[in-house]
MILOZA-750166 format. One record per residue: residue in three letters; x, y, z of N, C-alpha, C, O in turn. Coordinates in pm, whole numbers, padded with zeros to 5 digits, always signed. Last residue first. Example, Ala and Ser with C-alpha at 12.3 -4.5 7.8 and 13.67 -1.06 7.14 Angstrom:
BEGIN
SER+01285-00225+00708+01367-00106+00714+01290+00003+00787+01341+00114+00804;ALA+01319-00569+00780+01230-00450+00780+01320-00330+00780+01424-00332+00846;
END
This chain:
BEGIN
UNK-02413-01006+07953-02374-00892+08012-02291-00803+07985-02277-00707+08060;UNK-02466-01184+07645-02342-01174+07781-02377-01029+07808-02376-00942+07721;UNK-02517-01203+07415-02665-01187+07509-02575-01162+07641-02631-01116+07740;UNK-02403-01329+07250-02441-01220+07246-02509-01127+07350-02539-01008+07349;UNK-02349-01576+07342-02275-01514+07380-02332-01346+07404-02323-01270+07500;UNK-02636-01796+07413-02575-01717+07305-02481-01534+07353-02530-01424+07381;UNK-02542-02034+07649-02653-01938+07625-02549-01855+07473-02429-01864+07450;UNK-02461-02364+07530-02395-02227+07570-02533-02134+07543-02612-02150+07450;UNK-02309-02644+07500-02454-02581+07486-02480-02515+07544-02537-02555+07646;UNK-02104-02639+07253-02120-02644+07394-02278-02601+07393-02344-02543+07307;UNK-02095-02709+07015-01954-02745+07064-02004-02752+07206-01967-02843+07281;UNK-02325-02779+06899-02329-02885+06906-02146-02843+07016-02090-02935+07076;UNK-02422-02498+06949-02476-02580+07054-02404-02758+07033-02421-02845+07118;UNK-02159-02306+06849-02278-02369+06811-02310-02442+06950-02232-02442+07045;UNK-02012-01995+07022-02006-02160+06950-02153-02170+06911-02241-02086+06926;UNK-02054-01680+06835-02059-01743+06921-02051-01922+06916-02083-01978+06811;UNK-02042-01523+06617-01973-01516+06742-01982-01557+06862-01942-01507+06967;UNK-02000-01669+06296-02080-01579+06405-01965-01589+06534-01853-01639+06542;UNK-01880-01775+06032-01882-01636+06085-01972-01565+06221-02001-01447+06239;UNK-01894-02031+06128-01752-01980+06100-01768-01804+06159-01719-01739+06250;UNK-02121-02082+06006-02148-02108+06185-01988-02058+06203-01960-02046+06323;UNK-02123-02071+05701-02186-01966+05791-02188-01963+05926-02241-01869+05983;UNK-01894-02234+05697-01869-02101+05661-01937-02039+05725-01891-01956+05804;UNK-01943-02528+05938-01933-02441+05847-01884-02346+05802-01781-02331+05869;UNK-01613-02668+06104-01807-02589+06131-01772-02545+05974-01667-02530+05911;UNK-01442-02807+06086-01549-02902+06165-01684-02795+06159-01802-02815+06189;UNK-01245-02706+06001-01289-02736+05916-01407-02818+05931-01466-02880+05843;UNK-01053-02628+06284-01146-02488+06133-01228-02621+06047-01337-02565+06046;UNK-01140-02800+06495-01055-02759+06387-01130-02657+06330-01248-02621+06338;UNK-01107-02706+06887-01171-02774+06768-01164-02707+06623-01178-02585+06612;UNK-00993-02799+07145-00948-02701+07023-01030-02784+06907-01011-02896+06860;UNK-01040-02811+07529-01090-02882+07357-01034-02755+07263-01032-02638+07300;UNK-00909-02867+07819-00883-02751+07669-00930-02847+07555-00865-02940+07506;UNK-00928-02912+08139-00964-02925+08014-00978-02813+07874-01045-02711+07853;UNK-00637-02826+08351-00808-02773+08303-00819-02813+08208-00730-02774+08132;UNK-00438-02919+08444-00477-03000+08472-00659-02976+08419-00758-03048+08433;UNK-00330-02567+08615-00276-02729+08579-00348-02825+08585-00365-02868+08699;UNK-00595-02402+08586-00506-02391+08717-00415-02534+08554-00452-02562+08439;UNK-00811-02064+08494-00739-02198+08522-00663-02275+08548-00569-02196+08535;UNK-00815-01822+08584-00921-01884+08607-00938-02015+08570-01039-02081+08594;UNK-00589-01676+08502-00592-01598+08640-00734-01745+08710-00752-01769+08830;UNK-00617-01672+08226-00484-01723+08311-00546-01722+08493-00506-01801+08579;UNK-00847-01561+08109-00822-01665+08097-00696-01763+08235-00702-01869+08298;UNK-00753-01331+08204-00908-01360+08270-00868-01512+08283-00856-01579+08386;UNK-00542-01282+08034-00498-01254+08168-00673-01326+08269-00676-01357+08388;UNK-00652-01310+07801-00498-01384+07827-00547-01397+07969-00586-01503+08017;UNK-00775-01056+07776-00832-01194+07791-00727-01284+07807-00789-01376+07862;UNK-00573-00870+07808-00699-00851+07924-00797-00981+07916-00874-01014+08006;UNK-00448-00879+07565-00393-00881+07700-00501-00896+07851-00479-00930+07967;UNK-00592-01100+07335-00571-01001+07418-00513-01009+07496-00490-01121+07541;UNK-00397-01365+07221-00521-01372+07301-00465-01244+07281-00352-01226+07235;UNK-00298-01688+07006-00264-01515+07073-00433-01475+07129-00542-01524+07099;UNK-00185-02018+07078-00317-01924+07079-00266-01764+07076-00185-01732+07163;UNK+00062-02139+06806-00024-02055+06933-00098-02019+06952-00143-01954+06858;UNK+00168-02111+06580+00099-02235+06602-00001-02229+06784-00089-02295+06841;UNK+00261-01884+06479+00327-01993+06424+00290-02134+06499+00353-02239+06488;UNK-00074-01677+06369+00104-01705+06505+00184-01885+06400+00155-01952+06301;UNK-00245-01586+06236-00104-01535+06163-00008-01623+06270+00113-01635+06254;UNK-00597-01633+06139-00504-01707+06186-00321-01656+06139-00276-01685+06028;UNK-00713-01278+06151-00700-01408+06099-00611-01487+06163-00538-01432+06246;UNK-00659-01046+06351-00816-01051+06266-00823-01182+06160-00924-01196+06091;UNK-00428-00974+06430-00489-00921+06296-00590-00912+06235-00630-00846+06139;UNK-00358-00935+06745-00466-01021+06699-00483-00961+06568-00568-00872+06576;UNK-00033-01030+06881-00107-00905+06796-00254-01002+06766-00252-01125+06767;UNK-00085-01180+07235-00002-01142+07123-00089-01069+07020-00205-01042+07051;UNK-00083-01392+07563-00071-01221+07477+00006-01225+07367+00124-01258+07367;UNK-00126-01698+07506-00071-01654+07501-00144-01483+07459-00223-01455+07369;UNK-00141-02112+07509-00225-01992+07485-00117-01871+07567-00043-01906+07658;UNK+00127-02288+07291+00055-02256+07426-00079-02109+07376-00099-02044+07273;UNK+00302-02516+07198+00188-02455+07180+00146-02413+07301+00130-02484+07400;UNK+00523-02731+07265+00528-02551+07311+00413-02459+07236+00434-02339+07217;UNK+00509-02968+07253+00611-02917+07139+00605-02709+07177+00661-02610+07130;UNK+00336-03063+07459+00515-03042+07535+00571-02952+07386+00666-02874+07400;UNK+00108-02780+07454+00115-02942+07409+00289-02944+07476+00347-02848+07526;UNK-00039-02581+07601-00138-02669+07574-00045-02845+07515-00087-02960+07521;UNK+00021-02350+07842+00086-02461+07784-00049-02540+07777-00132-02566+07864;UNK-00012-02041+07900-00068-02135+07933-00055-02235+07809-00105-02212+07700;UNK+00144-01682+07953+00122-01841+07889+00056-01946+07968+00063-01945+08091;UNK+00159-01446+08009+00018-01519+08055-00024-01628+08022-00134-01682+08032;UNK+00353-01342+07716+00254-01302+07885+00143-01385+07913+00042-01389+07842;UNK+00570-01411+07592+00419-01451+07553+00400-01436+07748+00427-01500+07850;UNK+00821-01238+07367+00747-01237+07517+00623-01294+07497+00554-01254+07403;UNK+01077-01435+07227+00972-01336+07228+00851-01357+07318+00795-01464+07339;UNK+01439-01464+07288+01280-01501+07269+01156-01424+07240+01187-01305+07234;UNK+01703-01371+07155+01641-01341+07257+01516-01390+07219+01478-01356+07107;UNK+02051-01489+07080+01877-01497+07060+01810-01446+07149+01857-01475+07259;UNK+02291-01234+07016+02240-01380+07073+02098-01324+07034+02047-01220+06993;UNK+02597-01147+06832+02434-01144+06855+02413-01279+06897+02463-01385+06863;UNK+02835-01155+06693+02812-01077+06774+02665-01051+06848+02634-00948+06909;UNK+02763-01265+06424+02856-01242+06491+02847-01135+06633+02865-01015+06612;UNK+02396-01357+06350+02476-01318+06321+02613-01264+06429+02568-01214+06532;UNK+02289-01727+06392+02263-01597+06492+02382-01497+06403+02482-01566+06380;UNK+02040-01854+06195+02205-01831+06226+02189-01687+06320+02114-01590+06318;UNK+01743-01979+06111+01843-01852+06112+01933-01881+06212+01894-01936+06316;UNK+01553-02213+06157+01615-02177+05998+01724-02024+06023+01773-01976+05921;UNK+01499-02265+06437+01488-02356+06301+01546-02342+06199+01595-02437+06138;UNK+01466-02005+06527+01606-02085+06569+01598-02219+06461+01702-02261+06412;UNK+01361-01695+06352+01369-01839+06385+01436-01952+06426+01476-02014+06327;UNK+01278-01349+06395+01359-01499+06353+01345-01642+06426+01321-01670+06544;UNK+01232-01119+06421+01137-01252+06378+01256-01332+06294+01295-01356+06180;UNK+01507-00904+06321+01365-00932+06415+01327-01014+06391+01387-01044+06287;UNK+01822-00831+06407+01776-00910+06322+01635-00908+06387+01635-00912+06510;UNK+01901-00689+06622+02025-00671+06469+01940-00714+06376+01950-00665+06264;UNK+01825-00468+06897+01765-00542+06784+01882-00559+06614+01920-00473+06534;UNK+01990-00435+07122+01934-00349+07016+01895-00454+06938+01982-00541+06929;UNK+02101-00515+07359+01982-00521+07398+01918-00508+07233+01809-00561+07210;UNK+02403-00491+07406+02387-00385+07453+02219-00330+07429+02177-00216+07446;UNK+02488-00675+07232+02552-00679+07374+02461-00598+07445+02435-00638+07558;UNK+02186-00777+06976+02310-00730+07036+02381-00735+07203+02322-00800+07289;UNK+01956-00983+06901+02019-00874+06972+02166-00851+07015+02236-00922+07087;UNK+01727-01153+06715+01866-01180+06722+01877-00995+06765+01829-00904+06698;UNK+01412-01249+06835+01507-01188+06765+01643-01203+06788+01677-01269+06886;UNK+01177-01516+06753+01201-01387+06856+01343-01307+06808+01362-01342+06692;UNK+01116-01912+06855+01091-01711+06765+01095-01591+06891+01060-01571+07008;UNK+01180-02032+07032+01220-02119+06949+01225-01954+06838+01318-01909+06771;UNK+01155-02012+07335+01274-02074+07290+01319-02107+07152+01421-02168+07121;UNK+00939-01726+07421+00975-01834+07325+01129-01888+07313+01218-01808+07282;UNK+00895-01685+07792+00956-01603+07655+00965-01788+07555+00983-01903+07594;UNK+00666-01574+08027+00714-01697+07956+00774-01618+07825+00723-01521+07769;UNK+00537-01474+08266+00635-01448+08209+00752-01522+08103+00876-01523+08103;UNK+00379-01660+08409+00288-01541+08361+00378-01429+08292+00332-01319+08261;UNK+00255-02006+08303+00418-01933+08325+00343-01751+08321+00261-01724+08233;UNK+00174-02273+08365+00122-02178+08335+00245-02073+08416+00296-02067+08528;UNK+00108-02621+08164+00192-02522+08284+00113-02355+08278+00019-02325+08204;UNK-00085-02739+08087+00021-02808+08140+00091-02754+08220+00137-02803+08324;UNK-00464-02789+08068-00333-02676+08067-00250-02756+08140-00289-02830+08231;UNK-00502-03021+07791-00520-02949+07860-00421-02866+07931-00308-02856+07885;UNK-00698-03135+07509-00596-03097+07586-00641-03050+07702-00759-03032+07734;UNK-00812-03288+07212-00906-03294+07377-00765-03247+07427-00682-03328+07386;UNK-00791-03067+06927-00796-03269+06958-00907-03203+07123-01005-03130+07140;UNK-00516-02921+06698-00674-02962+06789-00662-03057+06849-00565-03133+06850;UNK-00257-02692+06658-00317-02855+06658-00417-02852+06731-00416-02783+06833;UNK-00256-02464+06426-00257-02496+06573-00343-02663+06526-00418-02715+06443;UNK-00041-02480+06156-00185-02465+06189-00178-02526+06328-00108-02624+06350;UNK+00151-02351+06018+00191-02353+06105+00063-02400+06189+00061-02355+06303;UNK+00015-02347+05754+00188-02449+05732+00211-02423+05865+00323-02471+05885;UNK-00146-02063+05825-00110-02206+05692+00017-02215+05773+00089-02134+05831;UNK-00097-02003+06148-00125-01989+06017-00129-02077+05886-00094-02193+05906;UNK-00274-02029+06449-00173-02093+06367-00202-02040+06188-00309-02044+06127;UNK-00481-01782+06558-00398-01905+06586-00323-01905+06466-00308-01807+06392;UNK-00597-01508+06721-00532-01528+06674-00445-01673+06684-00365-01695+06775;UNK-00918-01418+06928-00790-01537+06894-00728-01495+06767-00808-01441+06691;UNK-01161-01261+07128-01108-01327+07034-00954-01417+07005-00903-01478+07099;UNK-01334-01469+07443-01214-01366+07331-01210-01405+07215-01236-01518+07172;UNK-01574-01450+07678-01569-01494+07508-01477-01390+07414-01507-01291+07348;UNK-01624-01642+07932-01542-01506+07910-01557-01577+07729-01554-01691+07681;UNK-01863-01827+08021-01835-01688+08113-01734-01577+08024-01750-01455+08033;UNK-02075-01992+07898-01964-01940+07872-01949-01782+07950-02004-01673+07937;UNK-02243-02281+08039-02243-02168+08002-02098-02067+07969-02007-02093+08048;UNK-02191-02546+08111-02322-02533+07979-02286-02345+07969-02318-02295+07861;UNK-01974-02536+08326-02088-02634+08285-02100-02596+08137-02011-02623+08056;UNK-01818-02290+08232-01853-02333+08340-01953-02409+08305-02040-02349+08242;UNK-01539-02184+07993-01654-02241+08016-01690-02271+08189-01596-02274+08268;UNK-01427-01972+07765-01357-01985+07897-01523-02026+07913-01615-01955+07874;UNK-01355-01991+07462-01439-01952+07530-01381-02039+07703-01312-02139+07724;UNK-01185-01788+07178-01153-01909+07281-01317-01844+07356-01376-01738+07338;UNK-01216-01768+06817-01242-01741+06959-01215-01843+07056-01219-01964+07031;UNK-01228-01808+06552-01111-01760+06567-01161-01669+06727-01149-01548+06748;UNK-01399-02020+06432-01409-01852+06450-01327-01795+06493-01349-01676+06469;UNK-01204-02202+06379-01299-02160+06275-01361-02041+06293-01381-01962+06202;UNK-01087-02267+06637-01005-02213+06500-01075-02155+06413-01029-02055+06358;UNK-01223-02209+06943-01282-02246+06779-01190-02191+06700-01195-02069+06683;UNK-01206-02368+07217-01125-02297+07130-01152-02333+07012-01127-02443+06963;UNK-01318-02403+07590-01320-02460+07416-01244-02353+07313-01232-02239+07359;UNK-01217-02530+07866-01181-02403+07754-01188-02472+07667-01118-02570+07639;UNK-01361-02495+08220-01310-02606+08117-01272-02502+07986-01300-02384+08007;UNK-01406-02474+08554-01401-02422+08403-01341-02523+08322-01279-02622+08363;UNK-01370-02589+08870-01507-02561+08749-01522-02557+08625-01615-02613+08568;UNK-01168-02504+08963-01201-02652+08947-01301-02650+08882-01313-02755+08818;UNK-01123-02207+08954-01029-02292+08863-01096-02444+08839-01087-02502+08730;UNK-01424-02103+09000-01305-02135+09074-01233-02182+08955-01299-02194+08852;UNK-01670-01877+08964-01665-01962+08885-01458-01985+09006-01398-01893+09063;UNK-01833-01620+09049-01867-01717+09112-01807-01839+09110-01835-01922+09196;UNK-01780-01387+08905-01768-01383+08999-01742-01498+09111-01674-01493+09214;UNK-01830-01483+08626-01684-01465+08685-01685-01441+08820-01579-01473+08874;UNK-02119-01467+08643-02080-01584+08685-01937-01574+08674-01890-01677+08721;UNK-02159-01173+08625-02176-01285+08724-02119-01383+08748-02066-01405+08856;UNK-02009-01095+08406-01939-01053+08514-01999-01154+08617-01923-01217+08691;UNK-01906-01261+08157-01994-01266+08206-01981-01224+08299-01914-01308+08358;UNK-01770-01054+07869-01723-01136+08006-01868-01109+08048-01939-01013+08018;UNK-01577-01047+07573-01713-01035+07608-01665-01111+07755-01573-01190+07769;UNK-01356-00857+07341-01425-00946+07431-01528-00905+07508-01572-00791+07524;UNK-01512-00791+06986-01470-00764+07128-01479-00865+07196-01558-00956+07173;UNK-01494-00892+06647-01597-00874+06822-01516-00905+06895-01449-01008+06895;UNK-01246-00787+06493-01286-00899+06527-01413-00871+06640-01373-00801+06733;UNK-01190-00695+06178-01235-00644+06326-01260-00779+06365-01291-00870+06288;UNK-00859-00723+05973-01014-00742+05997-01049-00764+06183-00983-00815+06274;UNK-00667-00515+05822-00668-00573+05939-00827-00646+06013-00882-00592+06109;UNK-00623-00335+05634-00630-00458+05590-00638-00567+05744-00610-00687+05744;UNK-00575-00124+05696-00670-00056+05624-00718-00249+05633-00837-00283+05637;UNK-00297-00132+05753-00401-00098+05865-00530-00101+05860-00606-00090+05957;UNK-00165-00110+05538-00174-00251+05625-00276-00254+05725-00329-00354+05773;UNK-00416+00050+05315-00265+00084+05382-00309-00072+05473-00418-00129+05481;UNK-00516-00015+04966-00544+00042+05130-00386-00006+05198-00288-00067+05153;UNK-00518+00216+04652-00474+00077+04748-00458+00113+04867-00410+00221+04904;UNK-00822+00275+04586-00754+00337+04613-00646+00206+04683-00692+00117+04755;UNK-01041+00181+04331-01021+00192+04499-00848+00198+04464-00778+00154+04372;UNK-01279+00299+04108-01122+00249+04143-01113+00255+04252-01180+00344+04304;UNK-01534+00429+04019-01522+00291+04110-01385+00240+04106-01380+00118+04101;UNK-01437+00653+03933-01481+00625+04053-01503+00468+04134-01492+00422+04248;UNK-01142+00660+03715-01302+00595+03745-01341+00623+03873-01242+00613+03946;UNK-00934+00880+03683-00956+00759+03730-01096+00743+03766-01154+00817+03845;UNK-00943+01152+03424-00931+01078+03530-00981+00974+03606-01104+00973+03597;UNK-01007+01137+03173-00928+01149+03158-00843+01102+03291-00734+01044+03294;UNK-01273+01458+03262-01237+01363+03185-01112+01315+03190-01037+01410+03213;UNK-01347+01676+03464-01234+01524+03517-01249+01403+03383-01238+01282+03403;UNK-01423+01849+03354-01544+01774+03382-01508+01649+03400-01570+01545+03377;UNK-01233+02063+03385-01348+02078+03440-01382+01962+03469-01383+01931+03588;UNK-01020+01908+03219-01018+01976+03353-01128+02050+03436-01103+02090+03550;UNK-01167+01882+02963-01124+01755+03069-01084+01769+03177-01092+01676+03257;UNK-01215+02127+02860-01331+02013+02930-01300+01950+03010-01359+01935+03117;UNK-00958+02199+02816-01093+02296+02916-01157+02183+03018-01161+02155+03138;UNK-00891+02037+02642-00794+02044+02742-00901+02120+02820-00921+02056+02924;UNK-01084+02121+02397-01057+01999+02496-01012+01966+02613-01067+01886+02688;UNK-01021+02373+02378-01171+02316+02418-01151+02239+02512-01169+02245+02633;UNK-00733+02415+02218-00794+02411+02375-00877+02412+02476-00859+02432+02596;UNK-00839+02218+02003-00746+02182+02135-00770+02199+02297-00794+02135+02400;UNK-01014+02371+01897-00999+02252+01927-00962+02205+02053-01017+02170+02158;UNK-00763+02574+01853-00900+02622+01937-00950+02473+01983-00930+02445+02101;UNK-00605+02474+01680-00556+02496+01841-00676+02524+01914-00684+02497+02034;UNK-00790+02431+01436-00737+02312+01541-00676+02371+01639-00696+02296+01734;UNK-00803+02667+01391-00940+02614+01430-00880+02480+01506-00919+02438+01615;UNK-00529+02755+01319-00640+02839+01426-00737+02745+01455-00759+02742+01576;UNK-00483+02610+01071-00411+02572+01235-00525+02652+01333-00596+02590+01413;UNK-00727+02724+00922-00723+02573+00952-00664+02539+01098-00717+02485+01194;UNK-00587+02960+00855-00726+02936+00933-00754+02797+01022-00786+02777+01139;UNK-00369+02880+00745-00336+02986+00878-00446+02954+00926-00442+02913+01042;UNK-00473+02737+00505-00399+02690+00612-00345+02704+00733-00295+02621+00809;UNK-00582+03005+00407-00667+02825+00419-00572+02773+00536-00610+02773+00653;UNK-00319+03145+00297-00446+03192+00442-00533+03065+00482-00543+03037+00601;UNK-00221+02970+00145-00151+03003+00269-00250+03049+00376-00263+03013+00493;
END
């Protein structure tokens, strides 16, 4: 009986060694190299700023410029000859919605343009019933009309309603086939080409990975001083 009174004693002591240690010396808790799951915000990739040539914005008319647009870097460049005066970033087309490329140009230019096709289902009285919806695939519910969604500073690239446009920039291709621009590059952009300006969109799959990640075109899209170097 005493053997066995001793015995429990030496195993609770045991015990409560253990339980000591592992609260001191975080045995028991999560690895350090575990990451932590990041918040939506956490998941938003930076894009380089815009960039403006203030000189030559100074100097440059609507009949001058021309606009290349790299899907692959996910930048528009607002052009004069050989040199790039304004360099935004972009948000385009996502899988299954991928902005179309080719040789375009601007068709209209609306500085209050709403979508006919995404945008939400609202009430009598303005309130939101339904958000991001689609006239393609959603039903307006009883009592609710469509309201569009605001693209400031549109500039029409095809008749199916691709256009360049203010909208969120996430830092990858997310719109449903649109340029999204800043508000302050939308607006450079808008303000510096007229009806009738040449728009090249050239595909994601025409540059490399590594000419993908810089920030500026290659010489074969334009033969452009290196953005970086912009005032």
């Amino acid at each position: 009986m005493i053997k066995r009174f001793l015995n429990l004693i030496i195993a609770n002591a045991i015990l409560f060694f253990a339980i000591s240690a592992d609260a001191q010396f975080g045995f028991g808790k999560p690895k350090s190299g575990l990451q932590p799951m990041r918040s939506a915000v956490d998941l938003i990739k930076k894009q380089a700023p815009l960039r403006v040539n203030q000189a030559l914005l100074a100097q440059i008319s609507p009949g001058d410029v021309h606009v290349i647009i790299s899907l692959a870097k996910q930048r528009a460049y607002l052009m004069v000859g050989e040199e790039i005066v304004v360099d935004s970033p972009i948000s385009s087309g996502k899988q299954g919605h991928t902005s179309p490329s080719g040789n375009m140009q601007i068709l209209e230019k609306d500085p209050n343009h709403y979508s006919s096709l995404y945008g939400d289902f609202v009430d009598s009285s303005g309130r939101i019933v339904r958000a991001g919806v689609s006239m393609h695939i959603d039903a307006a519910p009883s009592g609710t009309h469509f309201r569009g969604a605001a693209m400031k500073w549109f500039m029409r690239l095809t008749d199916e309603g691709v256009g360049m446009h203010v909208g969120i920039l996430p830092g990858y291709p997310a719109s449903h086939g649109c340029i999204r621009m800043p508000s302050d590059g939308a607006k450079l952009f808008y303000d510096h080409v007229k009806v009738g300006t040449p728009v090249e969109v050239q595909p994601a799959t025409s540059l490399s990975a590594d000419a993908a990640n810089q920030g500026h075109p290659e010489r074969s899209e334009a033969k452009s001083k290196d953005p970086a170097k912009l005032p």
